[in-house]
N, C-alpha and C positions, 0 to 999 in steps of 0.2 A: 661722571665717568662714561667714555664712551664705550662701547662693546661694538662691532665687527661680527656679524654670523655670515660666515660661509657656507652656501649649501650647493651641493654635486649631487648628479646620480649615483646611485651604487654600480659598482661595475657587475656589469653585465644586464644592465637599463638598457633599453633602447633611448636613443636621442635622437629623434627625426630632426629637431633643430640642427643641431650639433653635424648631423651626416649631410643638409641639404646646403648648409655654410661651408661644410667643407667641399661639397660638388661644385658650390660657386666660386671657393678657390680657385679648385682646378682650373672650370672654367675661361677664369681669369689667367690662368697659368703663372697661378702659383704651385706648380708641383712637386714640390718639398714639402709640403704637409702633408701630415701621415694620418693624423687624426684630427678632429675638432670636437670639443664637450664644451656644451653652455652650463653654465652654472648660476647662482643669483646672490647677490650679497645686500646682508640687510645691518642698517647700522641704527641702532638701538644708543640714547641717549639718559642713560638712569641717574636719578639723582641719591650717590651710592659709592659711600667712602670705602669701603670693605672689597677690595677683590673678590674675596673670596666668596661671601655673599652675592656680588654682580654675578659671580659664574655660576650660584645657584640660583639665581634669579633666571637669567638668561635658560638657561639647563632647560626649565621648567617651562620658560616661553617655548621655546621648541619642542619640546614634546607635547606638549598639549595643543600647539597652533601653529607656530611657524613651518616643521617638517613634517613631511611625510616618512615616518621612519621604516616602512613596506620597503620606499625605492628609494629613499635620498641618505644622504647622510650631511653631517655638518660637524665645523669647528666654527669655536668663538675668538674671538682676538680684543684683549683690554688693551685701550689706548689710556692711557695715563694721561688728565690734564696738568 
């Protein structure tokens, strides 16, 4: 089963990524972006017939390693083989 974790800042993080990509927009003149947020996605391959299970597996990776739960936040996403 695969799994999908999405991780973002929390709002109201600062994202220097995220603001110095969007200056390079502009730059560019792209000026119809309003905002820019980088975020990271991680895809995780369990050998793991149970949804439900995967999401507590996964749950578990994240809070103990993958996120920073201070400033990030996350969702997970099951891909069904």
């Amino acid at each position: 089963m695969k799994v999908i974790v999405n991780i973002s800042l929390k709002n109201g993080v600062l994202d220097p990524q995220g603001k110095a990509l969007e200056k390079a927009l502009h730059s560019l003149n792209f000026n119809g972006v309003k905002e820019v947020k980088v975020a990271k996605q991680i895809q995780i391959n369990l050998d793991e017939k149970d949804e439900k299970l995967a999401k507590e597996k996964v749950r578990k990776m994240c809070e103990e390693l993958l996120v920073n739960s201070v400033i990030e936040e996350y969702e997970c996403l099951i891909e069904k083989e």
